[in-house]
N, C-alpha and C positions, 0 to 999 in steps of 0.2 A: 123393591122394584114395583113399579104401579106399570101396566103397559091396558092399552084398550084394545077389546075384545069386540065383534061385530056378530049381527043378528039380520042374517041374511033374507031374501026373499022364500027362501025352500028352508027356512026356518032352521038353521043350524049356525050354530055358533062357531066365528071363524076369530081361534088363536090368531095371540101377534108369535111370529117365526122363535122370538124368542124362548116363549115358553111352548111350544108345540114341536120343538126341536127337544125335548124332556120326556117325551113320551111315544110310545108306537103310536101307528094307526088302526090296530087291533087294540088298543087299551079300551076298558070300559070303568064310567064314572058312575057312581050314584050324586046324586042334585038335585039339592031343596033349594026352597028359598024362606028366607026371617023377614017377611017388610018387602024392604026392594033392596033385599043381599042375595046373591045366588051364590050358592055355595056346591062345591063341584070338589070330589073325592075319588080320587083312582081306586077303583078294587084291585087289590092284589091276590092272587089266589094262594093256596099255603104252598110253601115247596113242598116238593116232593118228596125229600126226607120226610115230615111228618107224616106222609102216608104211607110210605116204607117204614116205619117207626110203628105201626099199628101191626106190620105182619109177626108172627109170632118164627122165634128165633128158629132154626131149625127144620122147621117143615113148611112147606110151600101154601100159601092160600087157595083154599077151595075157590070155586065159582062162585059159592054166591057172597062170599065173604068181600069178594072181589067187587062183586054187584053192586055188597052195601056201600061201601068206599067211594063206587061211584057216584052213586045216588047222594051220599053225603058230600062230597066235594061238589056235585051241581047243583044241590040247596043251598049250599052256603057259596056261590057265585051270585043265584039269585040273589038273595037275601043283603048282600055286601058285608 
C-alpha cells in the first residue's frame, strides 16, 4: 500500500485515514531519517505481564522494588 502523508504548516505530519485508523492518538513513534527516507516506528511499551513477571512468587514487592520497575519501564519508553 503507498498512501501520501502531508507536512503541514505547525509542522506535523498528517496521516492518510487509512493508516492513522491503525493507531491511537496517544501512540508515540521514534523517527529518523536515511537520505530523504523518514522512517517512523511505534513504541510499544512491554505488557504488563513482564512486569508482574519480575515480582517474586509469594511475597508482595517492597516500595522501592516497585520504584525500580518504574524508573525502568520510563527509560526504556524514552529510549524506544
Amino acid at each position: 500500500m503507498v498512501e501520501i502523508a502531508e507536512l503541514t504548516s505547525q509542522h506535523t505530519l498528517k496521516l492518510p485515514e487509512e493508516i492513522a485508523a491503525r493507531f491511537r492518538p496517544s501512540d508515540r513513534f521514534v523517527i529518523w531519517t536515511e537520505g530523504d527516507t523518514l522512517h517512523l516506528k511505534r513504541i510499544t511499551p512491554p505488557p504488563v505481564t513482564s512486569i508482574v513477571a519480575q515480582a517474586s512468587e509469594g511475597k508482595p514487592l517492597s516500595l522501592n522494588e516497585i520504584n525500580e520497575i518504574v524508573h525502568e519501564v520510563r527509560r526504556q519508553r524514552r529510549t524506544g
